[in-house]
N, C-alpha and C positions, 0 to 999 in steps of 0.2 A: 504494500500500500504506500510506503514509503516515496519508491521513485513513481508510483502512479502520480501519486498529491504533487511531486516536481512539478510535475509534467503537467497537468492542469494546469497550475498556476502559473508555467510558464506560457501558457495560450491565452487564458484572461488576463493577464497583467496589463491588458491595455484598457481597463474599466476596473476605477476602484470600486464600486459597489458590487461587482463581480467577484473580482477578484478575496475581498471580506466575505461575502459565501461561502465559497469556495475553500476560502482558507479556514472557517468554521467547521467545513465539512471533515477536511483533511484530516483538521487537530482532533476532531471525535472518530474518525477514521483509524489513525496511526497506533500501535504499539504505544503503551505506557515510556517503554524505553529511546525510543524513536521521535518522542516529542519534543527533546531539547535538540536534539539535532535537525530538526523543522523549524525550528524557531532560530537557531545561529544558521542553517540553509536561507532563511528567509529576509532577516535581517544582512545578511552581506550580498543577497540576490536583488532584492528592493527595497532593502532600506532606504535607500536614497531617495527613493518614492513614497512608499508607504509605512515608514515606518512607525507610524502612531495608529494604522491601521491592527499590523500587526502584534504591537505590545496591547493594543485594546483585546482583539481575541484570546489574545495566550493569556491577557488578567482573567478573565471571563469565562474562557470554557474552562482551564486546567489552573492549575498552580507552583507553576515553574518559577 
């Protein structure tokens, strides 16, 4: 599921409200153990972009 959720989000990344779906889906998708490494994948992939997007979901769904 890991490199699935990549991969998704590397095709929505051009729509932030897509792309926070998505990235919702992912984080309730993925491995307990696979979730910080989604979250440091994400943050050096689109932080640059969305990086308040993503610290919102990972406060929100998980507790990393």
């Amino acid at each position: 599921m890991f490199e699935l959720s990549k991969h998704i989000l590397q095709k929505v990344s051009f729509d932030k409200m897509l792309f926070r779906k998505e990235l919702t889906k992912a984080v309730s998708w993925v491995k307990n153990d696979e979730k910080l490494l989604l979250k440091v994948w994400c943050l050096s992939t689109f932080g640059h972009q969305y990086r308040d997007v993503i610290r919102e979901v990972f406060r929100t769904v998980t507790k990393i």
